[in-house]
C-alpha positions, 0 to 999 in steps of 0.5 A: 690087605683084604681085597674087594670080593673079601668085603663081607655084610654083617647080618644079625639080629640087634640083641647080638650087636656086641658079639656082631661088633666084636668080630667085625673090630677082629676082622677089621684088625686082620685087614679084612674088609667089612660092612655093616651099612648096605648089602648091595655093595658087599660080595659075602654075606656073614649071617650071625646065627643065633635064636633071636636072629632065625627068628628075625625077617630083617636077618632072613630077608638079608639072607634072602637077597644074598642068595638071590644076588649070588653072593657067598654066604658064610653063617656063624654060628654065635649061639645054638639055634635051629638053622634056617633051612636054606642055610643047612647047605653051607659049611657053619663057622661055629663060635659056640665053644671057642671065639677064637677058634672060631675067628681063625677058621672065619678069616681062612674062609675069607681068604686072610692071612692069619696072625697071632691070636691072644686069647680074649683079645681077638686077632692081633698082628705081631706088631700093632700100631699106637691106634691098634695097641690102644684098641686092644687095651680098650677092649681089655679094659671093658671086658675087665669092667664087665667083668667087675660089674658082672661080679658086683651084679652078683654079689647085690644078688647074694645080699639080697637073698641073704636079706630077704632070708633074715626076713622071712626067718625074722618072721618065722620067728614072730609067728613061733612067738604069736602062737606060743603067746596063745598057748599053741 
């Protein structure tokens, strides 16, 4: 189990709350501790690095206070951005290229055990409990639906443009027709 100086606040900007989310359900499921609530009770501080959140004072005031406070300071790098200069210091945990990379090397730094990865479901123990096993089917379930979604999104796209196409050929073929008729 994760003892209490493993307890870790989430610092991130709000258009990263499904990145934010996910990894904290994936620390949570290898029994490390979290928070996501109020940062004076928490030891580490995990500040998810992105461009909207080094944009964000809420983000840097947070930061601003664990360093003031003298508590650990992990940065996760969720997307590429220009880090913060009073976090160039730290060692980065990079999520860029590889999540699940990332989740290991994340959990080593906050002292876990580690477990089984199964890629795209995060951190999962070799034998999951009924919550947990629905937990991960849930997760496997949306992420299936975003991905329809997504590709249902895409093919609107492409019948759009092949409608406004039609059109505009439509059109060009109308004007073709207006100035044959006045003999061009």
């Amino acid at each position: 189990m994760a003892t209490e100086a493993q307890t870790a606040f989430f610092s991130y900007s709000r258009e990263d709350s499904e990145f934010a989310l996910r990894l904290a359900e994936d620390l949570k499921a290898a029994a490390a501790s979290v928070w996501m609530d109020t940062l004076n009770n928490c030891h580490r501080l995990l500040v998810i690095l992105s461009p909207s959140s080094v944009s964000s004072t809420n983000v840097e005031d947070e930061v601003a206070f664990a360093l003031e406070e003298h508590k650990t300071v992990l940065p996760v790098l969720y997307r590429e951005c220009k880090v913060p200069f009073q976090l160039r210091p730290f060692q980065r945990v990079d999520f860029t290229a590889d999540y699940d990379r990332g989740l290991k090397t994340l959990l080593k730094a906050l002292g876990v055990k580690q477990q089984d990865v199964t890629p795209g479901a995060g951190v999962v123990s070799a034998t999951l409990d009924g919550h947990d096993q629905m937990r991960v089917a849930g997760r496997a379930q949306l992420e299936q639906e975003r991905r329809q979604a997504e590709q249902a999104g895409l093919e609107q796209e492409e019948r759009e443009r092949e409608a406004a196409g039609r059109a505009r050929l439509e059109e060009e073929r109308k004007q073709l027709l207006r100035l044959r008729r006045r003999g061009w």
